[in-house]
mmCIF file of the N, C-alpha and C atoms, coordinates in Angstrom:
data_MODEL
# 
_entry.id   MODEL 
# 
loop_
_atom_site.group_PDB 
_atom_site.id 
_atom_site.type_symbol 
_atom_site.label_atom_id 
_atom_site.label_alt_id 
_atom_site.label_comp_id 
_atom_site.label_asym_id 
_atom_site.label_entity_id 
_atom_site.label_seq_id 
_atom_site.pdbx_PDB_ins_code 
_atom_site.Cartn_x 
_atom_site.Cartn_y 
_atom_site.Cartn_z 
_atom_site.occupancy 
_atom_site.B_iso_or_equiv 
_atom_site.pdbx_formal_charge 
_atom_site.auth_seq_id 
_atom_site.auth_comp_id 
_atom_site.auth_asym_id 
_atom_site.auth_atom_id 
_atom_site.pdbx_PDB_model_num 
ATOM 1   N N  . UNK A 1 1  ? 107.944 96.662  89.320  1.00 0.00 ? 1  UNK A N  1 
ATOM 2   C CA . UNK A 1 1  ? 108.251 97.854  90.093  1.00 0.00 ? 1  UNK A CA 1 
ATOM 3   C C  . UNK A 1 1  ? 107.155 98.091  91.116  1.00 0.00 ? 1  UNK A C  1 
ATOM 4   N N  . UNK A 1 2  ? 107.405 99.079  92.087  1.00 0.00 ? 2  UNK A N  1 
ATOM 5   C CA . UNK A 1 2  ? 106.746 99.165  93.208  1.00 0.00 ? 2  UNK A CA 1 
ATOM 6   C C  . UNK A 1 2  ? 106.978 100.474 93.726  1.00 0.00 ? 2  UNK A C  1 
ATOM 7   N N  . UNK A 1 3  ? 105.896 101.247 94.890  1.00 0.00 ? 3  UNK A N  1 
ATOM 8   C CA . UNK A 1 3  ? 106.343 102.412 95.372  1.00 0.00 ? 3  UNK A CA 1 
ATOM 9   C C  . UNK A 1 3  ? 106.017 102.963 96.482  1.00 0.00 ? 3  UNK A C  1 
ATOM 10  N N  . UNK A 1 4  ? 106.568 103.131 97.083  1.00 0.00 ? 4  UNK A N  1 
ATOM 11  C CA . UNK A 1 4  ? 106.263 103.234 98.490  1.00 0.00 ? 4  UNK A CA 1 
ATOM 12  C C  . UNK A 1 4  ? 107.327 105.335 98.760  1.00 0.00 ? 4  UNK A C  1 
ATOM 13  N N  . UNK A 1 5  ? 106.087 106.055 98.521  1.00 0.00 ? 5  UNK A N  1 
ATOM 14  C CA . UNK A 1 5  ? 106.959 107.662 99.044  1.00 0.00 ? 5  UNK A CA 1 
ATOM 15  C C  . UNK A 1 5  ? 107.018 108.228 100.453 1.00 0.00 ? 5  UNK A C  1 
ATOM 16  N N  . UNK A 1 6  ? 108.137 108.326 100.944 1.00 0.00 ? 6  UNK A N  1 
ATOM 17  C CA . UNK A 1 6  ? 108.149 108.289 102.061 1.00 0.00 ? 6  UNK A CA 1 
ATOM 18  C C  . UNK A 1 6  ? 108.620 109.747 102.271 1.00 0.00 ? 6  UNK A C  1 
ATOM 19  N N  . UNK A 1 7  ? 108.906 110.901 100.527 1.00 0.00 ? 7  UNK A N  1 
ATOM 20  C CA . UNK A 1 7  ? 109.291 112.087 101.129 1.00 0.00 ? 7  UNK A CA 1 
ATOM 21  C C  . UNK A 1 7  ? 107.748 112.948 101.246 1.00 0.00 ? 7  UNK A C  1 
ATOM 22  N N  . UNK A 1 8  ? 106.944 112.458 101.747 1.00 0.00 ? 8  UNK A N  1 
ATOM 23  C CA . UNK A 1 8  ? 105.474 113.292 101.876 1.00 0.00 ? 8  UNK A CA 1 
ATOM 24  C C  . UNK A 1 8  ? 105.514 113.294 103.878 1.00 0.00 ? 8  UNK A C  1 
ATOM 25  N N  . UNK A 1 9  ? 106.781 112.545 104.462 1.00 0.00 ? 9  UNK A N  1 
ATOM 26  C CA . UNK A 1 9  ? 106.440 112.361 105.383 1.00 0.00 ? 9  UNK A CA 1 
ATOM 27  C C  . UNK A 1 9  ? 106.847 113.818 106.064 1.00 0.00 ? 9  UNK A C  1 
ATOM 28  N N  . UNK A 1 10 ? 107.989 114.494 105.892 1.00 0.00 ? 10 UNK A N  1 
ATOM 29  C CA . UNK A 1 10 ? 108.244 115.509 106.227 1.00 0.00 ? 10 UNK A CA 1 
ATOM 30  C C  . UNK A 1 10 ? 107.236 116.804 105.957 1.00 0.00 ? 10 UNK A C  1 
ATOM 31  N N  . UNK A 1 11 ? 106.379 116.404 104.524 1.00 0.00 ? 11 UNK A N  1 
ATOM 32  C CA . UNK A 1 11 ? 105.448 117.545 103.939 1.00 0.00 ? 11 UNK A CA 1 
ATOM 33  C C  . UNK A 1 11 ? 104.442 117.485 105.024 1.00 0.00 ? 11 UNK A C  1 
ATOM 34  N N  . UNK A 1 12 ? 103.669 116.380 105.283 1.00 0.00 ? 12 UNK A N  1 
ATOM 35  C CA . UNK A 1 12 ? 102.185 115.736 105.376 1.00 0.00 ? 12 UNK A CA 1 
ATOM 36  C C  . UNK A 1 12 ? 102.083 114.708 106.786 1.00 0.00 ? 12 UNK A C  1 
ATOM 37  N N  . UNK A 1 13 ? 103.269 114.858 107.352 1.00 0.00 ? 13 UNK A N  1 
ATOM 38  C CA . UNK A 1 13 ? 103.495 113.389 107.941 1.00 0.00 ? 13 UNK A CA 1 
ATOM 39  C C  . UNK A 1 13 ? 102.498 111.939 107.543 1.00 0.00 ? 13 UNK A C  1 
ATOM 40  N N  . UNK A 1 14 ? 102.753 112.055 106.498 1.00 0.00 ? 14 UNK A N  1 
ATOM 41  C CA . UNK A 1 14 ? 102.315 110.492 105.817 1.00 0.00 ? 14 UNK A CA 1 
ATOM 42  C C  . UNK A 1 14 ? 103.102 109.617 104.960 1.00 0.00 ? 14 UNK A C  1 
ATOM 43  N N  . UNK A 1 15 ? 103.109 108.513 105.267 1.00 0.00 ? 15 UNK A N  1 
ATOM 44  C CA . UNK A 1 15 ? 103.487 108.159 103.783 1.00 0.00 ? 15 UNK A CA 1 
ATOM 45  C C  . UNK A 1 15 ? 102.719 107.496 102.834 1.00 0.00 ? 15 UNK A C  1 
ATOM 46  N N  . UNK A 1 16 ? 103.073 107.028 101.491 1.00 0.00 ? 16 UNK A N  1 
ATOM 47  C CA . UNK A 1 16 ? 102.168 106.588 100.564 1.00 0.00 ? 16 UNK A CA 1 
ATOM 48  C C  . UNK A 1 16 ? 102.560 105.554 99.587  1.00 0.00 ? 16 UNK A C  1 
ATOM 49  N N  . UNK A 1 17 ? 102.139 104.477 99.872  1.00 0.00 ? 17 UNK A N  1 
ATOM 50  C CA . UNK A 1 17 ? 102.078 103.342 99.125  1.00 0.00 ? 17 UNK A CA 1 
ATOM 51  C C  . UNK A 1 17 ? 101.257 103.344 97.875  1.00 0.00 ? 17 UNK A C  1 
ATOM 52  N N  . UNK A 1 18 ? 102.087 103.351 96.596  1.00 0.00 ? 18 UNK A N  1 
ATOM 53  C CA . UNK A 1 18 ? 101.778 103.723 95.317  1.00 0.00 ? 18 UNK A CA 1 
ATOM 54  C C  . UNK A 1 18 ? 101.843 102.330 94.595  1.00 0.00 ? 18 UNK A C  1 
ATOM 55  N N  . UNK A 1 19 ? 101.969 102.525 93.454  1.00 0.00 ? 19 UNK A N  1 
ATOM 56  C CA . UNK A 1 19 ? 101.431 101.626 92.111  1.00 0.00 ? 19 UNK A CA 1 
ATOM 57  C C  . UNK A 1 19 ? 102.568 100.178 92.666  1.00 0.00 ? 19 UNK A C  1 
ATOM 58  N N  . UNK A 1 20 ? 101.761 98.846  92.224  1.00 0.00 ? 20 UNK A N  1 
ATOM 59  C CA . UNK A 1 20 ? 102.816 97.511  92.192  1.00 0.00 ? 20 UNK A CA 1 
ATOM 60  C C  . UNK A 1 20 ? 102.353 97.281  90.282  1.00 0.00 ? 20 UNK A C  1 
ATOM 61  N N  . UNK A 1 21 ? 103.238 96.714  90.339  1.00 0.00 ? 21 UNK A N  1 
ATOM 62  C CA . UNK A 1 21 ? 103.409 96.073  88.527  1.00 0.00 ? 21 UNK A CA 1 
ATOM 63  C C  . UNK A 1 21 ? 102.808 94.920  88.689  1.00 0.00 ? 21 UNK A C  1 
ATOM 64  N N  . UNK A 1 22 ? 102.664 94.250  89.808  1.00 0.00 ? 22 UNK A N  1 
ATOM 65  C CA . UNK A 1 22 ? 102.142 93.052  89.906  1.00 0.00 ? 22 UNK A CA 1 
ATOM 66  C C  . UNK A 1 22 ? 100.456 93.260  89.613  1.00 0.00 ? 22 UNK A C  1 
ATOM 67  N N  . UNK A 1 23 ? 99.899  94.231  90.074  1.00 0.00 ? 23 UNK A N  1 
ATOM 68  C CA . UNK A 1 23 ? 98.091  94.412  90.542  1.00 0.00 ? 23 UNK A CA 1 
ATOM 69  C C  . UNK A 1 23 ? 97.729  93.871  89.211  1.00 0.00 ? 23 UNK A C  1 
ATOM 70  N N  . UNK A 1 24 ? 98.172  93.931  87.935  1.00 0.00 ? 24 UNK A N  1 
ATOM 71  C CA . UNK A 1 24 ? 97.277  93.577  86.854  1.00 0.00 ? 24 UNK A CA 1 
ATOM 72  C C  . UNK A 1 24 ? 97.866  92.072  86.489  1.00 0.00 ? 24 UNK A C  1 
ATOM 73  N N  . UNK A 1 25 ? 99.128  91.396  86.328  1.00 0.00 ? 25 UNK A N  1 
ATOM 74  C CA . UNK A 1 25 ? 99.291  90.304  85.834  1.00 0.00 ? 25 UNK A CA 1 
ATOM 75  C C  . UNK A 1 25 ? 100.062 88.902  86.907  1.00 0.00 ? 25 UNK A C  1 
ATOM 76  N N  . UNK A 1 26 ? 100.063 89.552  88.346  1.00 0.00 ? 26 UNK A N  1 
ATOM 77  C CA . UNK A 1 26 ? 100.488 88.337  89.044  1.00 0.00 ? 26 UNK A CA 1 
ATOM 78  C C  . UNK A 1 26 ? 100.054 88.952  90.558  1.00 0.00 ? 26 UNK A C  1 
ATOM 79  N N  . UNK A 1 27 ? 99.016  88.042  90.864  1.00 0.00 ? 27 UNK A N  1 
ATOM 80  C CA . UNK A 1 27 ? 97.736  88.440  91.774  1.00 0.00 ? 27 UNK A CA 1 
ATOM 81  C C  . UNK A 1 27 ? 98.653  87.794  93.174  1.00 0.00 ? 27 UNK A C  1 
ATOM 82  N N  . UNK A 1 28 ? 99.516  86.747  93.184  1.00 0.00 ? 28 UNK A N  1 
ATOM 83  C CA . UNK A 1 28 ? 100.393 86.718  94.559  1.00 0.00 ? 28 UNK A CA 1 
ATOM 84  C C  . UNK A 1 28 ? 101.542 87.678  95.004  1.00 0.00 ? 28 UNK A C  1 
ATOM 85  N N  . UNK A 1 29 ? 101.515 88.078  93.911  1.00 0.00 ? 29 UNK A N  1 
ATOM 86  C CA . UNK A 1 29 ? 102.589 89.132  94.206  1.00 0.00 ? 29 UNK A CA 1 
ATOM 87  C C  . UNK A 1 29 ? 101.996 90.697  94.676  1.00 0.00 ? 29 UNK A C  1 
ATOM 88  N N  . UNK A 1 30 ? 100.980 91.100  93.893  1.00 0.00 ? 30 UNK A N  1 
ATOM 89  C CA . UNK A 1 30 ? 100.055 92.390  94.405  1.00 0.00 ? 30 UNK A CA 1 
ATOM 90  C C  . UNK A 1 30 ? 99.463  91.812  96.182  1.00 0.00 ? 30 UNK A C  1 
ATOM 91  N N  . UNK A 1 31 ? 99.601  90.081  96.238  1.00 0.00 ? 31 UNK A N  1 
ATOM 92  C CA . UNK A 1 31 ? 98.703  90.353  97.642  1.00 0.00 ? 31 UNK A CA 1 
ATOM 93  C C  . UNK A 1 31 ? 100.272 90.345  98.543  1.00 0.00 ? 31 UNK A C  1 
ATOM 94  N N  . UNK A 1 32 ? 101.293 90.129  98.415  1.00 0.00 ? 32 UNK A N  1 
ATOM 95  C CA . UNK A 1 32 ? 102.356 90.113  99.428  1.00 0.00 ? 32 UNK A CA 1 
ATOM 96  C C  . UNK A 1 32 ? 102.509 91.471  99.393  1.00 0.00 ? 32 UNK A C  1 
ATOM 97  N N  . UNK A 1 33 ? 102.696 92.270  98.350  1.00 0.00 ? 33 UNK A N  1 
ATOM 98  C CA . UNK A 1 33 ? 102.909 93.581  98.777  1.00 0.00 ? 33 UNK A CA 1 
ATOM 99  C C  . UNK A 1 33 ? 101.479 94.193  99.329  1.00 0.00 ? 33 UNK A C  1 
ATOM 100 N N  . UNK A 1 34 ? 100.564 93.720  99.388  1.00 0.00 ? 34 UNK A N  1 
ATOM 101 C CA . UNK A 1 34 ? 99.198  94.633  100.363 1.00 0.00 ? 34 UNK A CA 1 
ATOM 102 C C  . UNK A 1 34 ? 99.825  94.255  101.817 1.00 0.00 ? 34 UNK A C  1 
ATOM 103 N N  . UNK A 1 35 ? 99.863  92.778  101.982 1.00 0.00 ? 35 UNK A N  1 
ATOM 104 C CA . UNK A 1 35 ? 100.355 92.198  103.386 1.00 0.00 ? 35 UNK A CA 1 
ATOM 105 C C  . UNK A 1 35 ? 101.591 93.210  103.462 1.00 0.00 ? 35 UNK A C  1 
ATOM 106 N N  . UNK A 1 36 ? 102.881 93.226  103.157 1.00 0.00 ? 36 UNK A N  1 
ATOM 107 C CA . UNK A 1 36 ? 103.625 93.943  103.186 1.00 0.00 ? 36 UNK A CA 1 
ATOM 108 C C  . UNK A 1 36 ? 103.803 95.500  104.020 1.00 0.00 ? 36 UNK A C  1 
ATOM 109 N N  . UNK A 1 37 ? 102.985 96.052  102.835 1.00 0.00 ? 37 UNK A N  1 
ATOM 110 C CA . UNK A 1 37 ? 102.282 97.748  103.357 1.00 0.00 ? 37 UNK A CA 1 
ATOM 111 C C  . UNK A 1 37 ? 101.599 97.534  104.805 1.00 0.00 ? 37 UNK A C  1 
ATOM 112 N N  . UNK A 1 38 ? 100.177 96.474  104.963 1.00 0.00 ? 38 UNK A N  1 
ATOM 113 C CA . UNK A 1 38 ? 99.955  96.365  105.928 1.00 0.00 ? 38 UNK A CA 1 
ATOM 114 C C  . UNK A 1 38 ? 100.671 96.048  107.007 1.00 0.00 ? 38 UNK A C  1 
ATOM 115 N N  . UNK A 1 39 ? 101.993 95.521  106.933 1.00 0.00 ? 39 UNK A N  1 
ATOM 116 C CA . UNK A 1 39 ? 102.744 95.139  108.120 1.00 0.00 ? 39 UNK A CA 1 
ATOM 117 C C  . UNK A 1 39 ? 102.894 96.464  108.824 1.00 0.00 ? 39 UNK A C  1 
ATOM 118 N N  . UNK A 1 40 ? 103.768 97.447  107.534 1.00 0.00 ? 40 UNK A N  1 
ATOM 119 C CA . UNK A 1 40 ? 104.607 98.807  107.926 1.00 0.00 ? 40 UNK A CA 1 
ATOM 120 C C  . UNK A 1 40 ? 103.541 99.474  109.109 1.00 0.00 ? 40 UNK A C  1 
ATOM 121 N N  . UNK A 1 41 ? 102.607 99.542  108.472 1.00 0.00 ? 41 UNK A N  1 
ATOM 122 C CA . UNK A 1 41 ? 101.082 100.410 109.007 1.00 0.00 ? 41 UNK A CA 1 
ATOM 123 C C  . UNK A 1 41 ? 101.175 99.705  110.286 1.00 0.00 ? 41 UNK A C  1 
ATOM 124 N N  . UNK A 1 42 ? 100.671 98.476  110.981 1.00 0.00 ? 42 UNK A N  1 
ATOM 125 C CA . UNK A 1 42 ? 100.350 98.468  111.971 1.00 0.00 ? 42 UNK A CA 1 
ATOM 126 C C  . UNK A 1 42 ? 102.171 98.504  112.546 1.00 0.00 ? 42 UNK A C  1 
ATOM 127 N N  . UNK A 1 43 ? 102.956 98.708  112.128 1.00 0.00 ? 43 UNK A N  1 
ATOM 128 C CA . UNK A 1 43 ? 104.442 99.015  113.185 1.00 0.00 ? 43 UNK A CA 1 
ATOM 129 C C  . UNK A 1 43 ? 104.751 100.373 113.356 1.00 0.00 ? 43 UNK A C  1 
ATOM 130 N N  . UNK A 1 44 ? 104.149 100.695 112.539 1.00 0.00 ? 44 UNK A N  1 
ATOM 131 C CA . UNK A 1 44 ? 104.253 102.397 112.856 1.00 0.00 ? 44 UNK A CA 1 
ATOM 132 C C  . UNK A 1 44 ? 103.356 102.779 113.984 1.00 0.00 ? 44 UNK A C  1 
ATOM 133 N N  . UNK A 1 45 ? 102.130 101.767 114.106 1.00 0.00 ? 45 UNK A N  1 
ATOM 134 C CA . UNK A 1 45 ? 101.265 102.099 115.155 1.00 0.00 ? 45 UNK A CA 1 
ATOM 135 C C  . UNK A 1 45 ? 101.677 101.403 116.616 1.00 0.00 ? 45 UNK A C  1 
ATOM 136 N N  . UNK A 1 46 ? 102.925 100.686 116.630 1.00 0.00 ? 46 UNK A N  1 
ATOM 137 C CA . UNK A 1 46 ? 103.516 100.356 117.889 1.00 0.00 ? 46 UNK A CA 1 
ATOM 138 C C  . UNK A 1 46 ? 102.733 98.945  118.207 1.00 0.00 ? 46 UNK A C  1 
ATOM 139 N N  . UNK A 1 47 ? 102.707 97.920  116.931 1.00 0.00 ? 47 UNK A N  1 
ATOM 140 C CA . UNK A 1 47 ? 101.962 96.743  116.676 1.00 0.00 ? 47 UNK A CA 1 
ATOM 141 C C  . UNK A 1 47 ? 103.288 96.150  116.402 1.00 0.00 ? 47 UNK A C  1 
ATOM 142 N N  . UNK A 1 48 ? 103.997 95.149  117.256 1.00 0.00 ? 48 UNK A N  1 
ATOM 143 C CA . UNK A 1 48 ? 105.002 94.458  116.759 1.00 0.00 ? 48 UNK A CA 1 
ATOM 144 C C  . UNK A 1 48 ? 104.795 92.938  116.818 1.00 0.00 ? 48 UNK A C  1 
ATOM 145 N N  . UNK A 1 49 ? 104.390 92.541  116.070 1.00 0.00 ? 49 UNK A N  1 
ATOM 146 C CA . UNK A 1 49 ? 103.930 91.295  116.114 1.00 0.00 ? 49 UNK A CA 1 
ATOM 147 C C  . UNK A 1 49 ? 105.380 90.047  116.480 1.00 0.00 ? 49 UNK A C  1 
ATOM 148 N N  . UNK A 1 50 ? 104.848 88.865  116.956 1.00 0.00 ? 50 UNK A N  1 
ATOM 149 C CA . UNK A 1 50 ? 106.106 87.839  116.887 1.00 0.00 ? 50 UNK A CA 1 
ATOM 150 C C  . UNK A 1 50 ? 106.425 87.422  115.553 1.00 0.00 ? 50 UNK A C  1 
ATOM 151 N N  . UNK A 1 51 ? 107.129 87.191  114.528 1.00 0.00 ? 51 UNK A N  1 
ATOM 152 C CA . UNK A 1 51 ? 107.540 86.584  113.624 1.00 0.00 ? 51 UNK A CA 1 
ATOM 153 C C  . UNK A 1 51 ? 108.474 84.997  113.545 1.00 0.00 ? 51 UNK A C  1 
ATOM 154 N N  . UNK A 1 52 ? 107.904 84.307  112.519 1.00 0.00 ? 52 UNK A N  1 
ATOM 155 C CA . UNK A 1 52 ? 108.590 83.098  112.302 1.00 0.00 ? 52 UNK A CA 1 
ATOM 156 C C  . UNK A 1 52 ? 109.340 83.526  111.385 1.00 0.00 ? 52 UNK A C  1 
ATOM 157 N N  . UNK A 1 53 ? 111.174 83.044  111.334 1.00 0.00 ? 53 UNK A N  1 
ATOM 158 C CA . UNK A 1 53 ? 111.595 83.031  110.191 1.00 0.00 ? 53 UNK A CA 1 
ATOM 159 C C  . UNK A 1 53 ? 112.120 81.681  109.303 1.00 0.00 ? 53 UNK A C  1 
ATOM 160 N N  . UNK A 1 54 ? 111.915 82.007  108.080 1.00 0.00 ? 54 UNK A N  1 
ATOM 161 C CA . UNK A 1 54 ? 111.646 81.012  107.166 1.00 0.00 ? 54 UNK A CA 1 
ATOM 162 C C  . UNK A 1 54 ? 113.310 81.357  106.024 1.00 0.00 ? 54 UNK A C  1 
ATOM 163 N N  . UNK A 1 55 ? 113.582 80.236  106.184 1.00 0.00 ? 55 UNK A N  1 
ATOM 164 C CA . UNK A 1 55 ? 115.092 80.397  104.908 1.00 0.00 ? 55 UNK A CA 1 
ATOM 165 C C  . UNK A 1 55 ? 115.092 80.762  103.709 1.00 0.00 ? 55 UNK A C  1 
ATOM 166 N N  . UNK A 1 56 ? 113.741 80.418  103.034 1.00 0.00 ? 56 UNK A N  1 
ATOM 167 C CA . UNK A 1 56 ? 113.154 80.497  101.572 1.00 0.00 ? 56 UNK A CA 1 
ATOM 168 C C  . UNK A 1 56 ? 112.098 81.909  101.652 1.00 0.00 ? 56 UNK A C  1 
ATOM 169 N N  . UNK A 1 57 ? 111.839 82.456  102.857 1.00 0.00 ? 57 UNK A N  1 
ATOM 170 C CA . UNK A 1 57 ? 111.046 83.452  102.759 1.00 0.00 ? 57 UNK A CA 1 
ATOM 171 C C  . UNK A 1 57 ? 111.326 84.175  101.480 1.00 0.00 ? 57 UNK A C  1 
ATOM 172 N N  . UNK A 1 58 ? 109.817 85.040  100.977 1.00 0.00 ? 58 UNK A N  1 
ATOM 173 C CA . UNK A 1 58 ? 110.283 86.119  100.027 1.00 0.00 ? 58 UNK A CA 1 
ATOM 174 C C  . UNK A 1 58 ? 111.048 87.367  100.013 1.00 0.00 ? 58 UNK A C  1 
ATOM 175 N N  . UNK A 1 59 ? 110.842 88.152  99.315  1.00 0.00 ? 59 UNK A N  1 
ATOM 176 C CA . UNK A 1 59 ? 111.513 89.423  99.204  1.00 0.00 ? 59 UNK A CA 1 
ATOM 177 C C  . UNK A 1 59 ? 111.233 90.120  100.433 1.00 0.00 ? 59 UNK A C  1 
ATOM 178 N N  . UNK A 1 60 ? 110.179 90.170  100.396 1.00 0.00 ? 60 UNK A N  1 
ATOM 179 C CA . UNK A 1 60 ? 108.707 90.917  101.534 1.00 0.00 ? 60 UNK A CA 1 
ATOM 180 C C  . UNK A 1 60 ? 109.322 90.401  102.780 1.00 0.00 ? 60 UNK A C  1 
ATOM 181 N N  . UNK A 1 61 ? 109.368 89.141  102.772 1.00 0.00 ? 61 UNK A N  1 
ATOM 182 C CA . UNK A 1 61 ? 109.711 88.507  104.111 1.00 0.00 ? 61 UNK A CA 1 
ATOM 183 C C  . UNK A 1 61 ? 111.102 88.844  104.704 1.00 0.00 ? 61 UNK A C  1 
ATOM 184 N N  . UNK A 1 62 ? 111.686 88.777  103.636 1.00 0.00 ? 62 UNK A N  1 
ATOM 185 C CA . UNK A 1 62 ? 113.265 88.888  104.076 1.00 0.00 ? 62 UNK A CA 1 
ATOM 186 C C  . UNK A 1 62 ? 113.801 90.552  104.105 1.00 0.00 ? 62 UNK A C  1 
ATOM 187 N N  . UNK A 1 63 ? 112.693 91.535  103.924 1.00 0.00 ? 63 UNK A N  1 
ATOM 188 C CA . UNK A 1 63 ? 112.925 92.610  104.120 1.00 0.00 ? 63 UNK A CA 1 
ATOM 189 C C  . UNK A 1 63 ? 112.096 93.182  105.735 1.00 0.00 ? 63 UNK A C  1 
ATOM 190 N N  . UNK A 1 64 ? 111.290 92.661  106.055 1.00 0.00 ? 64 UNK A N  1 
ATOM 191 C CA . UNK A 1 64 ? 110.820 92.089  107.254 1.00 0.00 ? 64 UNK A CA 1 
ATOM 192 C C  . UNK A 1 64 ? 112.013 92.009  108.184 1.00 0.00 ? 64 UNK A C  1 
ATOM 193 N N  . UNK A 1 65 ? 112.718 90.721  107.831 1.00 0.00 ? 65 UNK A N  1 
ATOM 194 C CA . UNK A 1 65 ? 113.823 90.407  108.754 1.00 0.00 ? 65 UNK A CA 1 
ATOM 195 C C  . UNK A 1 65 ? 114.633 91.657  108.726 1.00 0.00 ? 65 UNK A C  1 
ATOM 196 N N  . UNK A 1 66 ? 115.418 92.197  108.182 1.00 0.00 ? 66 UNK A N  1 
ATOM 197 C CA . UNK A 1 66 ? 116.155 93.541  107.902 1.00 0.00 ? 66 UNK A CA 1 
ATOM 198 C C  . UNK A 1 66 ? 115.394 94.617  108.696 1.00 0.00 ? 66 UNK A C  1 
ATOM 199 N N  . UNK A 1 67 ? 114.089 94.836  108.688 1.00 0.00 ? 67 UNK A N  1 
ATOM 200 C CA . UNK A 1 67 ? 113.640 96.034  109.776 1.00 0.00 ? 67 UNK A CA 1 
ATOM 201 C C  . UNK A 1 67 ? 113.187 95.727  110.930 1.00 0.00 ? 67 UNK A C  1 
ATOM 202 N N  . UNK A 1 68 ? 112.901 94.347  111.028 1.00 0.00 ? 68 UNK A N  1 
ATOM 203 C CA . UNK A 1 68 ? 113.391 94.232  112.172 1.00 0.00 ? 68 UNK A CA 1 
ATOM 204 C C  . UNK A 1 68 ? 114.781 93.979  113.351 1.00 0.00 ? 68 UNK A C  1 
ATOM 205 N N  . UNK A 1 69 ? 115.702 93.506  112.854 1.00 0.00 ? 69 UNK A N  1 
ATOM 206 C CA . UNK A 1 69 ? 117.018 93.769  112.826 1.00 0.00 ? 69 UNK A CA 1 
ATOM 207 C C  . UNK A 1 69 ? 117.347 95.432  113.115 1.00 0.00 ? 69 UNK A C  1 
ATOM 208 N N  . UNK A 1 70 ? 117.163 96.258  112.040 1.00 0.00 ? 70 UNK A N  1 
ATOM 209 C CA . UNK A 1 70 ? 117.669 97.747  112.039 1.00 0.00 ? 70 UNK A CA 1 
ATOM 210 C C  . UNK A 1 70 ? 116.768 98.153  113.184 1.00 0.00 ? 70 UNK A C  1 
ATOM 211 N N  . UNK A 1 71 ? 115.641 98.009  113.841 1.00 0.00 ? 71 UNK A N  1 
ATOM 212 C CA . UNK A 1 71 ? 114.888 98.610  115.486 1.00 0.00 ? 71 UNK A CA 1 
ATOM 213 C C  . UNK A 1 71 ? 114.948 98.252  116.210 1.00 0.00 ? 71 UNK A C  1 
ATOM 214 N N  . UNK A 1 72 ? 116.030 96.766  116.551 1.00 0.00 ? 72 UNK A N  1 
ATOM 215 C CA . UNK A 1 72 ? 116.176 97.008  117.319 1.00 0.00 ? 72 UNK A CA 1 
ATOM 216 C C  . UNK A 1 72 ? 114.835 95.222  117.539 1.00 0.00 ? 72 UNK A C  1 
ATOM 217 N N  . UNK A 1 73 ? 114.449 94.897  116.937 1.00 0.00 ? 73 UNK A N  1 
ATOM 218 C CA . UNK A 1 73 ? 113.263 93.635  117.550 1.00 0.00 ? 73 UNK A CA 1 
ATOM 219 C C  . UNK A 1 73 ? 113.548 92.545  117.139 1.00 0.00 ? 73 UNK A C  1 
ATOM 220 N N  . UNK A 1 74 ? 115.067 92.158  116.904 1.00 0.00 ? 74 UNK A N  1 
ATOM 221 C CA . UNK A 1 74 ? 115.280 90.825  116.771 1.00 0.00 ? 74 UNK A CA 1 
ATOM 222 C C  . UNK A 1 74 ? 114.911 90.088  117.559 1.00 0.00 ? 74 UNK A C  1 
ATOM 223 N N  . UNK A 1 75 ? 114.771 90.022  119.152 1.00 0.00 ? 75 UNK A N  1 
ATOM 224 C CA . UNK A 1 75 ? 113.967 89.127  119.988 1.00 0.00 ? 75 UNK A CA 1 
ATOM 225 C C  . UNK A 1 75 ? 112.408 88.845  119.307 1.00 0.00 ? 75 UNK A C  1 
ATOM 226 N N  . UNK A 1 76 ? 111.990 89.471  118.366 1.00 0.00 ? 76 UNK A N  1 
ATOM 227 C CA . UNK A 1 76 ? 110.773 88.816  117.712 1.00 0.00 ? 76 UNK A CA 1 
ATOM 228 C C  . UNK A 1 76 ? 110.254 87.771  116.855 1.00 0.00 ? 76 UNK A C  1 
ATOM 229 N N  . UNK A 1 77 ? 111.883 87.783  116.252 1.00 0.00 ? 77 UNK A N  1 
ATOM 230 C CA . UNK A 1 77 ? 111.845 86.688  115.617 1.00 0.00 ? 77 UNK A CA 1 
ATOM 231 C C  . UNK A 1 77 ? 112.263 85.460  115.649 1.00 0.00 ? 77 UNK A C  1 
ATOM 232 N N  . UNK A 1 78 ? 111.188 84.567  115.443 1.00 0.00 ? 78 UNK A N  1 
ATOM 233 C CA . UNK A 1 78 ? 111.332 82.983  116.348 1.00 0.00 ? 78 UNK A CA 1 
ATOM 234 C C  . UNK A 1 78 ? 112.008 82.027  115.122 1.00 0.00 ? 78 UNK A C  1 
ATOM 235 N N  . UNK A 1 79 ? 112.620 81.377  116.025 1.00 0.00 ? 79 UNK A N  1 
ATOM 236 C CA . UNK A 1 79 ? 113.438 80.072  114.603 1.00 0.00 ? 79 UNK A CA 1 
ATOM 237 C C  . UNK A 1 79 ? 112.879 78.732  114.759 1.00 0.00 ? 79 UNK A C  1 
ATOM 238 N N  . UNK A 1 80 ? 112.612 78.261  113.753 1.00 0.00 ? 80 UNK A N  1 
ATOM 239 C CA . UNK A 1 80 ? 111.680 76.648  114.664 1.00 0.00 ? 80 UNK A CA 1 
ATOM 240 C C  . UNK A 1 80 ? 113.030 75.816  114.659 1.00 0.00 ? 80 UNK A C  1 
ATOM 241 N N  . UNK A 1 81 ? 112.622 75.128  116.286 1.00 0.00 ? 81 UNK A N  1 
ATOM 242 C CA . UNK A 1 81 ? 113.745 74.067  116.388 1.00 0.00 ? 81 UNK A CA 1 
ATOM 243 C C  . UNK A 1 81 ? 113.516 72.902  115.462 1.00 0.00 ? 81 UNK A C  1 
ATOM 244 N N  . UNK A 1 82 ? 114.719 71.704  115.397 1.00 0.00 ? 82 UNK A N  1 
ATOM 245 C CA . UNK A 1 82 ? 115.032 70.842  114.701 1.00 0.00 ? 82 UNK A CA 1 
ATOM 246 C C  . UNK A 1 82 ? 114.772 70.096  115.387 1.00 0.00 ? 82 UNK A C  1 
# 
């Protein structure tokens, strides 16, 4: 499990990235979700980086693809040719 509260944004305008299940027994998985969080953070700050997409990407990754898709920045994401 994982947590990310996003109803503090209306309170506080913040949001808050809470507890992963991973931090104590699977150390690749606590670091995709830091990378993860860190993505949101710098896109909220109007940081849209180029992206490669990958077929096997993870969860993380492939939820990536999905917000970028829903704003609108599919031109960001690059496909490697064959």
């Amino acid at each position: 499990y994982h947590g990310l509260n996003l109803h503090s944004y209306w309170f506080r305008s913040t949001i808050e990235f809470r507890y992963h299940s991973a931090v104590l027994h699977h150390i690749d998985d606590a670091m995709q979700w830091i990378i993860f969080s860190q993505f949101l953070v710098e896109m909220s700050q109007g940081h849209i980086p180029t992206i490669h997409f990958h077929n096997n990407g993870n969860k993380w990754l492939q939820t990536i693809y999905v917000i970028y898709h829903a704003l609108g920045y599919s031109d960001r994401i690059k496909f490697f040719s064959s």
